[in-house]
C-alpha positions, 0 to 999 in steps of 0.5 A: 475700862479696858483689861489686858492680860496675855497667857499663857494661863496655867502654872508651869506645873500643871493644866488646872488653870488656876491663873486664868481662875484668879484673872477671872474673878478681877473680871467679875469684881472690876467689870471692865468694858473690854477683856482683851486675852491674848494666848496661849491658852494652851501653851505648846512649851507647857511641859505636860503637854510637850510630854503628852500627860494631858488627860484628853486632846489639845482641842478638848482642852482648849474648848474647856479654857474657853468655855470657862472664859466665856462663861467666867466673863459673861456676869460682867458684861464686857465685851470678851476679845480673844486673841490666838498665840503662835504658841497655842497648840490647839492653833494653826501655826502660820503667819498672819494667824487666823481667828479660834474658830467656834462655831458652838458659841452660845447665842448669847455671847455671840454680840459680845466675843469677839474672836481675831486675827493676829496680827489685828487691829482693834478700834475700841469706842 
């Protein structure tokens, strides 16, 4: 089974995350193969953050959005692919996009996540 789901991953009123919580307890419930997350993450049209509201840096916020992937995702054991946004404002704004780079990812998600270009191609099973 493979799970698809694009962002961006917070309600247009505010940071909390609240869909990307919802998204993540189909995970754990449906346990699928693949989880296949496209951005934004964090959305560079987000009002709070075209207005500068948010709480700590673009960076800090990203981090926590995908810490909270990676964590939400590990008890079902799929494979995690991270897929950057052109809108994501904690991302480098070119053309081919490279990968979110994270060199903090735990040990025991490092075979499991897998964190792309995009434009990418992805040779599932």
């Amino acid at each position: 089974m493979v799970l698809v789901a694009c962002g961006p991953f917070t309600p247009s009123d505010g940071v909390a995350f609240e869909p990307l919580s919802d998204l993540l307890e189909v995970v754990a419930r449906d346990r699928p193969d693949v989880c296949i997350l496209f951005g934004p993450f964090l959305d560079a049209k987000h009002e709070q953050v075209e207005s500068c509201q948010l709480l700590g840096s673009f960076s800090d916020v990203f981090r926590l959005c995908l810490r909270t992937i990676i964590e939400g995702t590990r008890s079902a054991g799929s494979q995690l692919v991270l897929v950057p946004s052109l809108r994501d404002v904690s991302h480098e704004f070119v053309y081919p996009q490279p990968p979110f780079p994270c060199p903090d990812l735990p040990k025991e998600d490092r075979a499991r996540v897998l964190l792309v270009p995009e434009p990418c191609t992805l040779d599932i099973d």
